[in-house]
C-alpha positions as CSV (number, residue, x, y, z in Angstrom):
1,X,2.0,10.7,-27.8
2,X,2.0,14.0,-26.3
3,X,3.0,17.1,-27.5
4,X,6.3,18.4,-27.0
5,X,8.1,19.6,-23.9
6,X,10.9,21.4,-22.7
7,X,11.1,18.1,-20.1
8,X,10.7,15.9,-22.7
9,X,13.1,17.9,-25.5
10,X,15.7,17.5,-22.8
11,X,15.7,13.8,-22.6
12,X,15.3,13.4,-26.5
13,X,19.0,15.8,-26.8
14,X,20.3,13.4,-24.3
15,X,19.5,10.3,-26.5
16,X,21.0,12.0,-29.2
17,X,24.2,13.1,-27.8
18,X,24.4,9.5,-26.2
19,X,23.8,8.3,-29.9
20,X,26.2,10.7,-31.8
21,X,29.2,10.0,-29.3
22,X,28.3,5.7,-30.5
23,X,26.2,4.4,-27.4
24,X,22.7,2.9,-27.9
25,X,20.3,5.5,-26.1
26,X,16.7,5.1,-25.6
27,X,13.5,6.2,-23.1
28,X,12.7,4.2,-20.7
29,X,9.7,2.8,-17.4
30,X,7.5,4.5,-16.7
31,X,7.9,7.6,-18.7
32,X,7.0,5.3,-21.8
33,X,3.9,4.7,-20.6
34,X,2.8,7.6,-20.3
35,X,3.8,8.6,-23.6
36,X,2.3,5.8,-24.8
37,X,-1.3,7.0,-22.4
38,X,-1.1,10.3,-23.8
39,X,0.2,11.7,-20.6
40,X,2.8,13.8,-20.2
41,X,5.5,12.0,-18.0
42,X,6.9,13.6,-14.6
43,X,9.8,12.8,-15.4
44,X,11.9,11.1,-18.0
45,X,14.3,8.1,-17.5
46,X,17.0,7.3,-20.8
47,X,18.6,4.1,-20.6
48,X,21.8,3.2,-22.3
49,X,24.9,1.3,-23.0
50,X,27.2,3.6,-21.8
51,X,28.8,3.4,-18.6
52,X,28.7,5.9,-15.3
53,X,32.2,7.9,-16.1
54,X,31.0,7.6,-20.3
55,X,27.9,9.5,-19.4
56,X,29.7,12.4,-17.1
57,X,32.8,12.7,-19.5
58,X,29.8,12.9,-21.7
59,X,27.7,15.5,-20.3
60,X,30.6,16.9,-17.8
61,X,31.2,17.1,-14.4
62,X,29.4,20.0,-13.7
63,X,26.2,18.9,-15.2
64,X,25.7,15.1,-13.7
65,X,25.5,13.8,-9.8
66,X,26.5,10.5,-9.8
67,X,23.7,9.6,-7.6
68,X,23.6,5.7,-8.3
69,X,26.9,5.8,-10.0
70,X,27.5,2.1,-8.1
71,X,24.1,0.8,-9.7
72,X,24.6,2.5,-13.1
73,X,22.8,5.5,-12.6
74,X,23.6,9.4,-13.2
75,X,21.6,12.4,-13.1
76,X,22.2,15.0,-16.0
77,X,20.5,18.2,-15.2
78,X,19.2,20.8,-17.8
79,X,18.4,24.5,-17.8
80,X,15.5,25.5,-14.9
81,X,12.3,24.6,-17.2
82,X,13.8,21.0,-18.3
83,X,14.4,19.6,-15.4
84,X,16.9,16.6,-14.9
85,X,17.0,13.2,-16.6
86,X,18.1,9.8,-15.0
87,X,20.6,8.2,-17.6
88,X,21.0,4.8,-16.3
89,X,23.3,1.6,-18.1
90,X,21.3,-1.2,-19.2
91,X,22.1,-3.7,-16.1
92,X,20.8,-7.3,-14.2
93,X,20.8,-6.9,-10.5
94,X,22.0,-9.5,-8.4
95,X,20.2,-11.0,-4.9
96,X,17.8,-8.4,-3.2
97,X,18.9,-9.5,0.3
98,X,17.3,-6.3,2.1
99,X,14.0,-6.2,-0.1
100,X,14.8,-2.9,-1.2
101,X,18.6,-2.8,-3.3
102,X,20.4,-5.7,-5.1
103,X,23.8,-6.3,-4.2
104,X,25.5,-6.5,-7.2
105,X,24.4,-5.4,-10.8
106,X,26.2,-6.3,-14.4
107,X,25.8,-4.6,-17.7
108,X,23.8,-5.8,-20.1
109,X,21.5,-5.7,-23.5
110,X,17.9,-3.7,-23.3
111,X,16.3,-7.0,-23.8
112,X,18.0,-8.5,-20.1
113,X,17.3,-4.9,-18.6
114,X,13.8,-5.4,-18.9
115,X,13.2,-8.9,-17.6
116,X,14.4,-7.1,-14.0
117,X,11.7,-4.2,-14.0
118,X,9.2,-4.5,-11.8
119,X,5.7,-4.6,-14.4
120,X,5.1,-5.4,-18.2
121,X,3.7,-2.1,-18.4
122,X,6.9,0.0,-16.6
123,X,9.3,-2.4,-18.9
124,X,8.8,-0.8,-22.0
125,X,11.9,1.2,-24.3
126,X,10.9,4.1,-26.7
127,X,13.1,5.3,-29.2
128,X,12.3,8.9,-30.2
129,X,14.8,9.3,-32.9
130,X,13.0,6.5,-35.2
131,X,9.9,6.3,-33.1
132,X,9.2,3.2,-32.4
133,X,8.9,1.3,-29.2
134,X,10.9,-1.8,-27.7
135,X,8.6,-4.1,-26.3
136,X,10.7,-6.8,-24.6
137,X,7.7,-8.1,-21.9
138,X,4.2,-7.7,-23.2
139,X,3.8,-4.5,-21.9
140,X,2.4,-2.9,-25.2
141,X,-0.9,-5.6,-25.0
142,X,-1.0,-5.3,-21.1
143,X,-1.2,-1.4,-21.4
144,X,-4.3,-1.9,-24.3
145,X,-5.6,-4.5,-21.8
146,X,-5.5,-2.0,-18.8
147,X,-3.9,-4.9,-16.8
148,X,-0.9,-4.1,-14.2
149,X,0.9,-7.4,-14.8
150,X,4.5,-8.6,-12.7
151,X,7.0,-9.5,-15.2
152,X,8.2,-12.8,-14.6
153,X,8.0,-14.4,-11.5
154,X,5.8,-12.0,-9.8
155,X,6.8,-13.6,-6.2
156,X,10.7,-12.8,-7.4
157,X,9.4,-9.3,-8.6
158,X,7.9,-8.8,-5.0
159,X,10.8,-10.3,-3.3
160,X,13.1,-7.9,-4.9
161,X,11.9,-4.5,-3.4
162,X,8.7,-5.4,-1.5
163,X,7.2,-1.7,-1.8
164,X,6.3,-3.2,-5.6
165,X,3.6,-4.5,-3.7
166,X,1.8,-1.3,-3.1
167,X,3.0,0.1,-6.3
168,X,0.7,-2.7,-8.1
169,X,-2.1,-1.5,-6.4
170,X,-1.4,2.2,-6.8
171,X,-0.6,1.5,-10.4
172,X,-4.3,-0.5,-10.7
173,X,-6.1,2.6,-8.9
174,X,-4.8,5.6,-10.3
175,X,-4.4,3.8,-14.0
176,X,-8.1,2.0,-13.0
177,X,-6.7,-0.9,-14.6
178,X,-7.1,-4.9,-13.6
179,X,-4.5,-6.0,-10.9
180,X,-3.3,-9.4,-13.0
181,X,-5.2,-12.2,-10.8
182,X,-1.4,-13.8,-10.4
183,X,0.4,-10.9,-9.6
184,X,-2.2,-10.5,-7.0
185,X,-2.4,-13.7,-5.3
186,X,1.2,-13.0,-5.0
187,X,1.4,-9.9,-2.9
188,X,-2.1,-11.8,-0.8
189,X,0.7,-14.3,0.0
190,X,3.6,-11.9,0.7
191,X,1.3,-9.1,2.4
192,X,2.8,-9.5,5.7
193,X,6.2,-8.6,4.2
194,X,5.4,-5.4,3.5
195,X,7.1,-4.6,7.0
196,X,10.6,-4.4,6.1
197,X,9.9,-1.6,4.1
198,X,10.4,1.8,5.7
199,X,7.4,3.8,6.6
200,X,8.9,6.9,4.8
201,X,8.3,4.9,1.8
202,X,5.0,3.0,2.3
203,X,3.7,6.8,3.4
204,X,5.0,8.1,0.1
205,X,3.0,5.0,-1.3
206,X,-0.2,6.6,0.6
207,X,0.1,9.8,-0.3
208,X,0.3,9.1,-3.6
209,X,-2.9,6.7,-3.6
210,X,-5.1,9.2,-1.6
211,X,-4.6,12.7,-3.8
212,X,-5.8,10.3,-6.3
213,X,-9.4,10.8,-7.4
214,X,-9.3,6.7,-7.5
215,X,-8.8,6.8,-3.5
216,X,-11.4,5.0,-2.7
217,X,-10.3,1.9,-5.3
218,X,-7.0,2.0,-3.6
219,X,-8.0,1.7,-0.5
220,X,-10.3,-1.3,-1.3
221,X,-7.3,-3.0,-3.6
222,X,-5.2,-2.7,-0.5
223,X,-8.0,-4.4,1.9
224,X,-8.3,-7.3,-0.7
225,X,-4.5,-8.2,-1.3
226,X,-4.3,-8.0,2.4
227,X,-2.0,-4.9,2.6
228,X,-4.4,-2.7,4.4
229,X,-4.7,-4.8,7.5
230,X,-0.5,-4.4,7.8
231,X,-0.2,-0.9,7.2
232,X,-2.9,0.1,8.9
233,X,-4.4,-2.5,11.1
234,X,-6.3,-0.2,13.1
235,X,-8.6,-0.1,10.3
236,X,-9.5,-3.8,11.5
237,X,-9.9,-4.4,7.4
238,X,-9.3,-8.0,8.0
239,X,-10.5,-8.9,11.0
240,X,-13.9,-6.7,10.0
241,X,-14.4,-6.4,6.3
242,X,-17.6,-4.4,6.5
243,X,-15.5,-2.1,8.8
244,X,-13.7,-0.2,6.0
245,X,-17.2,0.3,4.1
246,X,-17.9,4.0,5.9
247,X,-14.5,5.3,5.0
248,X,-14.5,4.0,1.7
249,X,-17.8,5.9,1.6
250,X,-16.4,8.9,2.9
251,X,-13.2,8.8,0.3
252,X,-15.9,8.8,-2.5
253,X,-17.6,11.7,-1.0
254,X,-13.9,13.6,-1.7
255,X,-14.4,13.6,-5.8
256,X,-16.7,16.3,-4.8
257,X,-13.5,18.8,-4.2
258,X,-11.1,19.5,-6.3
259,X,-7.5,18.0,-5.4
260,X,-8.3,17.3,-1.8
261,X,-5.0,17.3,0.4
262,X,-3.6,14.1,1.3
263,X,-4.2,15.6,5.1
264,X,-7.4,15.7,4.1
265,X,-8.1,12.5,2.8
266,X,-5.9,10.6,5.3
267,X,-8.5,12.3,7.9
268,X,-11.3,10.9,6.3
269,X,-10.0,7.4,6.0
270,X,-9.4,7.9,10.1
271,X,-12.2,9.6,10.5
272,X,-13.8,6.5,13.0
273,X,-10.8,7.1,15.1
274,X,-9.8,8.3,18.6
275,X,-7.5,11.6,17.0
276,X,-5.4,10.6,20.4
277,X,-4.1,8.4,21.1
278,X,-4.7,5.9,17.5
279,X,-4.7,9.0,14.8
280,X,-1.2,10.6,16.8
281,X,0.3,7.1,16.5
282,X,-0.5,6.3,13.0
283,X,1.3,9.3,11.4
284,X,3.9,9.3,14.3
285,X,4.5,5.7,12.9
286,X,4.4,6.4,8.9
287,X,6.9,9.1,9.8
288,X,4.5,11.8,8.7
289,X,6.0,15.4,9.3
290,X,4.7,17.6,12.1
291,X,2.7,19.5,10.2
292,X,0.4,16.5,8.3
293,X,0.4,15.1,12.1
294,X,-1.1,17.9,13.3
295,X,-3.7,18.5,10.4
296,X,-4.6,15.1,10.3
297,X,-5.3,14.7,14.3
298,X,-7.0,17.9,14.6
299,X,-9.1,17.5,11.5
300,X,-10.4,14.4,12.8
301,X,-11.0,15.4,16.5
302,X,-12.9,18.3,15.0
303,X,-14.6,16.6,11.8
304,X,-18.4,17.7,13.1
305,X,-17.2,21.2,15.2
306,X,-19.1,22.9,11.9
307,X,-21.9,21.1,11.5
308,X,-24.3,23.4,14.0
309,X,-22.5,26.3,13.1
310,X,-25.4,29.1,12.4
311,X,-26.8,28.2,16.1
312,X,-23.1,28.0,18.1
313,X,-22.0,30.6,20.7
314,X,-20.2,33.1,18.2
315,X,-17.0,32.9,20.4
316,X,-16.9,29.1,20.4
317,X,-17.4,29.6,16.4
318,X,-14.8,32.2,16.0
319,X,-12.0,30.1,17.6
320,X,-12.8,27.3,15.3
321,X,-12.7,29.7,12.3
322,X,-9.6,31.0,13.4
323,X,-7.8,28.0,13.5
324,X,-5.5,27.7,10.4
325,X,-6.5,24.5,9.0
326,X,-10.1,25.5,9.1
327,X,-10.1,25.2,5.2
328,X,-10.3,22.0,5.2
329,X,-12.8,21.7,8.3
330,X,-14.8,23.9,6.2
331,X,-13.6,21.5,2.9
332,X,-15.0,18.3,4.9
333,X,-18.3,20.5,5.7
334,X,-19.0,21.4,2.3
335,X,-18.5,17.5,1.1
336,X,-20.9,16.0,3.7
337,X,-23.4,18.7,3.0
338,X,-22.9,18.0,-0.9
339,X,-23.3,14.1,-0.5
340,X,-26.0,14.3,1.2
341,X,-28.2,16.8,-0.2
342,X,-28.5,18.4,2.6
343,X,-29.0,22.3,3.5
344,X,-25.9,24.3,2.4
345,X,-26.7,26.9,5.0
346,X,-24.1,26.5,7.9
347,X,-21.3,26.0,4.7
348,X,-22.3,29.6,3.8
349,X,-22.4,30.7,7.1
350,X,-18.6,30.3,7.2
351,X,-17.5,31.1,4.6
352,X,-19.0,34.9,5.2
């Protein structure tokens, strides 16, 4: 366990006020394992047997949004450095019918709650008062396994909320743990689903993957379960597997900066790529903002402006060196030059 937070501190009061005032109250998903990884959570999730208007009258008006009040779900906000916890009712969920939200849900025990979580590992209760976890799903022996396991029916699990399938394999990469062969072969089968999911979420998916130092894996999970060749079929991942191999390349290259920008990164996955029109019509299609758009094209139409830099006409050079996303121009420069063991010399020459 890590140690304590003012995040954390705040979710642990909320437990016990839940628990004073008669309710069972515990931690729950993915902030468990984290605890459980030694991390410290982003954010913490309590789960409990009290209902919506119990929490507010609870915690009063002024302090909860009832945000997914329909589906059991209020927000309880602390003071500035604690953030705000999610205190949801234990529930079931009825039919997904739109892959994303069921249509119904119905209160319920922690043990039921968990069998509708999306993976053993995410399924997990902690109770902080006695500390001790509630392990309804295998998720304890997955998590010392490094496996990212569905629970249950994985096909069901995926048919629920289709984005699960990219959260296995962002899971998988950024945890480096195994993708569960079955839970696999599941979203290989269902791949092609992944289309009714908006592309707000399947970019927040990406972004997440590619800040990641395990990038490259996630790239190369998505190509096998057949996700890459939906999202991004320009990639051709499918079609031609040995295709990918020079951005996968490239994507390792990027552990040689520190915290590369998903702008950055999602260049270099495109880097093989007319910047107009296929580069414009990717992001334009994954709803990036204007701004990634614009970094990400121009990166890519001007990946190698640098690489001659020392011998260029000085005012060709200073209009590239004036352009404000040159950082990471001079970001991909540096990389390349590292990767390669190659002269340093035209890095240092811009960054004089």
């Amino acid at each position: 366990m890590t140690t304590s937070s003012p995040p954390r501190e705040f979710a642990v009061e909320i437990v016990r006020r839940l628990r004073a005032a008669g309710h069972t109250a515990l931690l729950a998903g993915g902030c468990v394992r984290d605890l459980l990884l030694g991390r410290e959570p982003k954010d913490y999730d309590v789960a409990t047997t009290a209902r919506p208007e119990q929490v507010r009258e609870l915690f009063g008006h002024r302090r909860t949004l009832a945000v997914g009040a329909s589906f059991g779900v209020i927000v309880v906000t602390g003071p500035r450095e604690a953030g705000h916890v999610e205190v949801a009712t234990f529930r079931t969920e009825g039919p997904y019918h739109d892959g994303r939200r069921p249509e119904s849900v119905a209160f319920c025990t922690p043990e039921e709650d968990a069998q509708r979580r999306d993976f053993t590992i995410n399924g997990m209760f902690y109770d902080p008062i006695d500390a001790r976890v509630l392990d309804f799903v295998g998720g304890e022996a997955d998590l010392a396994a490094r496996v990212i396991r569905a629970i249950g029916d994985p096909h069901e699990r995926m048919r629920e909320d289709k984005l699960r399938m990219l959260r296995a394999v962002r899971f998988a990469a950024t945890l480096d743990f195994a993708l569960d062969e079955i839970t696999a072969a599941a979203v290989r089968e269902m791949a092609d689903e992944i289309v009714v999911v908006s592309q707000e979420r399947i970019a927040q998916e990406l972004r997440r993957m590619l800040v990641d130092p395990h990038r490259r894996r996630a790239v190369e999970l998505c190509a096998d379960v057949r996700l890459l060749n939906v999202i991004l079929p320009e990639l051709g991942g499918e079609r031609e597997p040995e295709g990918i191999r020079p951005p996968l390349r490239k994507l390792d290259e990027l552990t040689l900066l520190q915290q590369p920008s998903f702008e950055l990164a999602f260049a270099t996955l495109l880097h093989s790529l007319p910047a107009r029109p296929v580069v414009y019509d990717i992001c334009h299609r994954l709803r990036l903002s204007n701004d990634e758009t614009d970094r990400i094209e121009w990166l890519v139409a001007h990946q190698d402006d640098l690489a001659d830099a020392p011998s260029q006409m000085p005012a060709r050079l200073k209009r590239t060196l004036a352009h404000p996303y040159r950082d990471d121009l001079i970001a991909l420069l540096r990389v390349k030059r590292l990767a390669h063991a190659a002269d340093m010399q035209p890095v240092l020459f811009c960054d004089e």
